[in-house]
N, C-alpha and C positions, 0 to 999 in steps of 0.2 A: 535500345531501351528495354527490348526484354530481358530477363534476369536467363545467368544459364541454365541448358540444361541438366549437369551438373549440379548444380544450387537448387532448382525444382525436385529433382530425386534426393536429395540429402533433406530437402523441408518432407517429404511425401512419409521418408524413412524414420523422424523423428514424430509426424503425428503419428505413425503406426504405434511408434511405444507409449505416446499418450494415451490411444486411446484402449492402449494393453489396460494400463492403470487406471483407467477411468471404468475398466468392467468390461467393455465391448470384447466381441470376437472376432480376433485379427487372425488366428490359426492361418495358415496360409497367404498371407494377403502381404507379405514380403518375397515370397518367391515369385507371387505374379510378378509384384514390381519389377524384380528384377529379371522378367521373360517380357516386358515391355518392349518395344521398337522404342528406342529413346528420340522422342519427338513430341513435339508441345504439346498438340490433340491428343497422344495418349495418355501424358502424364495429369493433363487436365481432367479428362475423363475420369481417370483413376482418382483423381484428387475430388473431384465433386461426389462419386460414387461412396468415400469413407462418411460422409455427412451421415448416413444410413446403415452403418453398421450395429447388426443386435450388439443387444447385452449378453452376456455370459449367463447359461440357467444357473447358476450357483453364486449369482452377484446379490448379495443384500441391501445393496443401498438405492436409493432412488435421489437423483441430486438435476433440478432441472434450474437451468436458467432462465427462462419466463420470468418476470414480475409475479403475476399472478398464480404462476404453481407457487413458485419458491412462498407467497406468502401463507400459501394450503397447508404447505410442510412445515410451517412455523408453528412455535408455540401456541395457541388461541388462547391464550390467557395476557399475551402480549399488551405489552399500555400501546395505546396507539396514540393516545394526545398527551399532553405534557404531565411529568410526572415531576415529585416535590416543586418547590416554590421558588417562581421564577424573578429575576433582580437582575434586568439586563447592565444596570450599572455596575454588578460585580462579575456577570459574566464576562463584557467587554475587558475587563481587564485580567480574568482569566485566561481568557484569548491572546489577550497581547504574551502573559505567562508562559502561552504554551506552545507559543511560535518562537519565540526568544530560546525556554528550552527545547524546542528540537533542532533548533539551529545550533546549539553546543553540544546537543548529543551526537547528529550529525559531522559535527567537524572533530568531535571527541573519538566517532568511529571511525574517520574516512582514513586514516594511516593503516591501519590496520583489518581494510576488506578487502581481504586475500581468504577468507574462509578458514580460520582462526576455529579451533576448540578451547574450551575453558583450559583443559592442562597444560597447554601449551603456549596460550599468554599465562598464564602462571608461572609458568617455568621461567620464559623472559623476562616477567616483570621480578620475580621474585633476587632473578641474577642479579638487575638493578637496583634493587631496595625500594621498589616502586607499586609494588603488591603488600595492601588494596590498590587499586588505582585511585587515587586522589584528585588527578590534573591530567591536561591533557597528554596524551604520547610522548615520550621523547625519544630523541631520535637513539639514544644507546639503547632503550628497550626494542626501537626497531633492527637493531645489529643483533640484539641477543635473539629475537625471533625469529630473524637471515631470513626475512620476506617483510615486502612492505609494499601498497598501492603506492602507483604509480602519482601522486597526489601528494606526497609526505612531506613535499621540498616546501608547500605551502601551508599546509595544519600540521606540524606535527609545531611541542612547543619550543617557544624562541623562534620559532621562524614568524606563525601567525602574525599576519596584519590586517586581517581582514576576513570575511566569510569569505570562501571560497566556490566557485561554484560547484554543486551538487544538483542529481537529476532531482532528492525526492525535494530538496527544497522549490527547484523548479515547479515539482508539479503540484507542490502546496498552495503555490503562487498562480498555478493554470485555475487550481478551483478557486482561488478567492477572486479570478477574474470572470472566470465564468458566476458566479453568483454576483459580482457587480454588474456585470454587462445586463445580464439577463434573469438575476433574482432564481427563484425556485423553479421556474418554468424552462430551463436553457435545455435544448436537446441537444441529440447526439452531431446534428448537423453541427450546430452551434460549437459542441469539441471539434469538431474536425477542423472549422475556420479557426479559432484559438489556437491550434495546435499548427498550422499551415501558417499562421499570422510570428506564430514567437517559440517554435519548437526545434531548431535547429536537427536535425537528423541525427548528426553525429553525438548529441547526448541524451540519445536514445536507446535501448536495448529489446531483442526479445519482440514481443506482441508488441510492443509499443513502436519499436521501427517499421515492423510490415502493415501495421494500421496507419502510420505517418506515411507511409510508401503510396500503399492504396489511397489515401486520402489524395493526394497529388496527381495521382491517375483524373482522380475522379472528375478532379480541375480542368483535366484537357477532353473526359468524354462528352463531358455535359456546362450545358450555362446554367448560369441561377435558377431561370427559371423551368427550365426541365428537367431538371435533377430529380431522381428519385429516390424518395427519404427512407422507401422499404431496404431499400440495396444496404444501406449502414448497418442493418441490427444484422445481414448475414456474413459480414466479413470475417470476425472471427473464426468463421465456422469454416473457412477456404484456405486452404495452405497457411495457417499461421499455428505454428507448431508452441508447445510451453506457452498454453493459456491458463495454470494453474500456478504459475508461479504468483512472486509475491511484487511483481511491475505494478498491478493496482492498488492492491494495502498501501502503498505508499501515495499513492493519491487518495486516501482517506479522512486524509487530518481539516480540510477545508470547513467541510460537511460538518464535521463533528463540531467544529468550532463555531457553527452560524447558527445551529439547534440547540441550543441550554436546554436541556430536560427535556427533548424530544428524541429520545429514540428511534421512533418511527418516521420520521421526515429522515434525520441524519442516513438513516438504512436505505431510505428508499434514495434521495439525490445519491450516495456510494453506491446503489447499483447501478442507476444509467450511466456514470461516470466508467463504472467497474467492466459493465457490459459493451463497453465501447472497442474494448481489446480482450478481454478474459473470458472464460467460463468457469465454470463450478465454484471449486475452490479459490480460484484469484477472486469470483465474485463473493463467497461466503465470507473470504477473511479482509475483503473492503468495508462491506454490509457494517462484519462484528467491531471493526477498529472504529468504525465512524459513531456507530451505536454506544460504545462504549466511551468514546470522547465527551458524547451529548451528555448521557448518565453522569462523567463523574464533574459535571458544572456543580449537579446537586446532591449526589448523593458521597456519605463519607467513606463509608465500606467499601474497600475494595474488591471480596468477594461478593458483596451484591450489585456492583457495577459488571462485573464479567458476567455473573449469572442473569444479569437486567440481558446483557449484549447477546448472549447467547439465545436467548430468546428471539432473536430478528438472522438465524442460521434452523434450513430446512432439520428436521430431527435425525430424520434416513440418512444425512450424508458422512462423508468419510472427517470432514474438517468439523461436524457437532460433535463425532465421537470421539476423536482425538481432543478435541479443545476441552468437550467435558471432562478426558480423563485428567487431561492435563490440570484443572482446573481442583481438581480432587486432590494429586499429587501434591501441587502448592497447601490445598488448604489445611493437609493433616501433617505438613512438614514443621520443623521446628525452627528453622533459617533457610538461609535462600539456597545456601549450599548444599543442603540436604535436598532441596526440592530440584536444585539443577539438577544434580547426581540422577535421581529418580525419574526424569523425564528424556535426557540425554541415552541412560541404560536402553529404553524402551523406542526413542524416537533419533536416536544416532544417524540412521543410515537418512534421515531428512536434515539436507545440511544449507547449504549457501542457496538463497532466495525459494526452498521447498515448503515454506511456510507454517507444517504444521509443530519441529521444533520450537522456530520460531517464534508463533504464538505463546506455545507453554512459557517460554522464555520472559515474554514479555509481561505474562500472568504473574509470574515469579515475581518479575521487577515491581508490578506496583504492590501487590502484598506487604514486601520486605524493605522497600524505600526508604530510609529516614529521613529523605527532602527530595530535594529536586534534583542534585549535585549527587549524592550521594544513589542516586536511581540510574540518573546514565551511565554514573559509573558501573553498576551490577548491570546492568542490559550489555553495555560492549565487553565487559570480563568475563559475559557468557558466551561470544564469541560468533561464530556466522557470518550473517550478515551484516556486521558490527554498525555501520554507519544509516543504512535504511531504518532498522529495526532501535538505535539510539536515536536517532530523530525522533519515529513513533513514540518511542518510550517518555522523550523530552515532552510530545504535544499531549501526553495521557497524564503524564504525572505532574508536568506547569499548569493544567487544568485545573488536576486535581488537587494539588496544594496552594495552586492561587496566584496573586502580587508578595512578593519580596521573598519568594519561594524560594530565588535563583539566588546563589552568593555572586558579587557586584566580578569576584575576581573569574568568572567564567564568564564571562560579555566582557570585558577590558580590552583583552588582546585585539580584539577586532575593531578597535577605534571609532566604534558608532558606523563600521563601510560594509557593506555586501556587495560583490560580484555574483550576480548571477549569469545560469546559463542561456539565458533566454536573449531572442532578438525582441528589438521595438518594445523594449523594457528598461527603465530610464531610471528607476528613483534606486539609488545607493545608500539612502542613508538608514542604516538599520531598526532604530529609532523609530522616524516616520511609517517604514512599513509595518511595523510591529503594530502602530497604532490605526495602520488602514485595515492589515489584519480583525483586530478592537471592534472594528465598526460595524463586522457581519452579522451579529445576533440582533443588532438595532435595525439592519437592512432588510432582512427575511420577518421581523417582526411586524414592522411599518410598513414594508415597501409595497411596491403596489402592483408584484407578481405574487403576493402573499396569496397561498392555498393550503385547504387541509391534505393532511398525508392519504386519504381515501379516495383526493380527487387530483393527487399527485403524477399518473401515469399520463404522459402526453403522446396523444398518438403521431407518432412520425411522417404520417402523411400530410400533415397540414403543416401550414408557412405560420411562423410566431413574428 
């Protein structure tokens, strides 16, 4: 049951570089590794020992994941309660908007997340006369690209019969369970059972497998009621290497979608959610995607929906400074092409699931959208993460442009069916989920875990 030795030094070797980039001082702390006696006790020791590693004296940033630092480092001018004017009868059907489209951006990206640069689906699409992208993939621009996810046989077009399963729709579908189950109050215990109850292992990646991992452990050290709730908030922090990637942003869309006009709830549920597997940056760019979901229920501007989001991201950290530049680049650019250009020159070397491309990327997208249709298109022709980061793009911009946003011919091919990836998960019909989706802004408004965002942190010691 133990994982190898082998496998233990290769995680040990990977947080070291983490936590190079995160600031700390690793100068030497690879050659120990590698004057270790390779044996569990050492590499254990070693591995508890990096939790404590300084910073570097010439690091500027300060980036904690606390609740309560992170909300220190936030803007204080921040809206904490509901901001413009709430109309849960138009939100729920925003909701249904924006789960519809992230389900077509998602399957609009999923042929093509092979980590893709804009020039180069350019290049393919443009051999087949298919640049702009208008529709979804087809399979000649995937020969002209000579790569393609291992997925294509089923989304790419003419083949499509159905949604196909994907992890982030998966995990759009973890939070709208966890807020059925258990409303605003669900803790991290509560993910762990969700995710042991309908998370299959295998369509897992990253933080997300070694937290699903640990979580199964945890089943056989303890019973219900001896379990202890502290042990959760430190997993991340133990051998689970790429806690800044973009595994949480992709569970962001739930939250967003159950808060119309609150930013500050949406932020706060996207941390504990966030903080279940991630640190810093995976949690900052959860926090900003759910905040900015909430925001654009109500507001029109799409630069003042990012600048609303960015407000609920600590000031000092590496993902404020990037996203605000990013955010600048977009707003002084002339088209979207100009602003990709601008942000790629600068943030290139952040490529497939590193996030803070990404974001720019997707800042671009709602600026420049001319619908719903025409926004996934420019989120996957920006390339990366195509199919995560098209999803997102789908639940930001069906939000934000509403009902009848979506043209009828991007939901068609799918027959009204979804396959998802999830166990003890039953309903198929596209349709109906869309509209179970619908009903979370009415559920956290009424329901009867309903709390303010100031008295939203739940201490994990106690049984809900």
């Amino acid at each position: 049951m133990l994982p190898s030795l082998a496998f233990l030094k290769h995680q040990l070797e990977g947080i070291l570089r983490n936590k190079f980039v995160q600031g700390h001082q690793t100068s030497g702390y690879l050659a120990r590794l590698e004057q270790l006696p390779a044996s569990y006790d050492a590499y254990v020791e070693f591995g508890r020992s990096l939790a404590d590693l300084p910073m570097r004296d010439n690091w500027s940033y300060y980036e904690p994941d606390d609740l309560e630092e992170i909300w220190r480092e936030c803007d204080p001018d921040r809206p904490l309660g509901q901001i413009g004017v709430l109309n849960l009868t138009d939100s729920s059907k925003r909701v249904e908007a924006g789960f519809l489209a992230s389900v077509c951006g998602s399957m609009l990206g999923k042929p093509v997340e092979v980590n893709p640069s804009l020039s180069e689906l350019r290049q393919a699409l443009t051999s087949v006369g298919e640049w702009p992208l208008n529709d979804y993939i087809s399979e000649e621009a995937l020969h002209a690209l000579d790569r393609r996810h291992w997925s294509w046989y089923e989304t790419t077009r003419g083949r499509i019969r159905y949604v196909a399963p994907d992890d982030d729709i998966n995990y759009t579908l973890m939070g709208m369970m966890a807020l059925e189950q258990f409303g605003d109050s669900f803790t991290k215990r509560n993910l762990r059972d969700l995710w042991l109850n309908h998370l299959p292992l295998s369509t897992t990646w990253g933080p997300e497998r070694a937290i699903l991992v640990r979580s199964g452990i945890s089943y056989l050290e303890h019973d219900r009621e001896r379990f202890n709730h502290a042990e959760i908030e430190a997993w991340p922090d133990f051998l689970v290497q790429d806690t800044e990637l973009c595994g949480a942003a992709i569970r962001a869309d739930a939250y967003g979608y159950a808060c119309p006009g609150q930013p500050a709830l949406a932020a706060e549920l996207a941390w504990r959610d966030a903080s279940f597997t991630h640190r810093r940056t995976g949690i900052y760019a959860t926090m900003f995607i759910a905040a900015a979901i909430a925001a654009a229920h109500v507001l029109r501007d799409p630069i003042a929906i990012i600048s609303t989001a960015l407000q609920f991201v600590p000031g000092r950290s590496r993902f404020y400074e990037m996203t605000e530049d990013c955010l600048q680049m977009v707003a002084n650019a002339d088209n979207w092409l100009e602003a990709y250009q601008r942000i790629n020159h600068k943030y290139a070397n952040y490529g497939h699931c590193r996030v803070y491309q990404e974001i720019g990327t997707l800042i671009n997208t709602l600026r420049f959208a001319e619908h719903v249709g025409d926004g996934i298109c420019k989120q996957v022709m920006q390339g990366n993460d195509t199919d995560s980061f098209g999803a997102t793009a789908g639940s930001l911009l069906g939000v934000y442009f509403g009902p009848d946003s979506l043209e009828a011919r991007w939901l068609k091919p799918f027959q009204d069916r979804i396959h998802t990836g999830l166990s003890n998960f039953h309903e198929q019909q596209l349709s109906r989920l869309a509209e179970r989706m619908g009903r979370l802004p009415e559920l956290l408004h009424t329901g009867e875990h309903r709390i303010q965002p100031s008295e939203l942190y739940v201490d994990e010691n106690t049984d809900n």
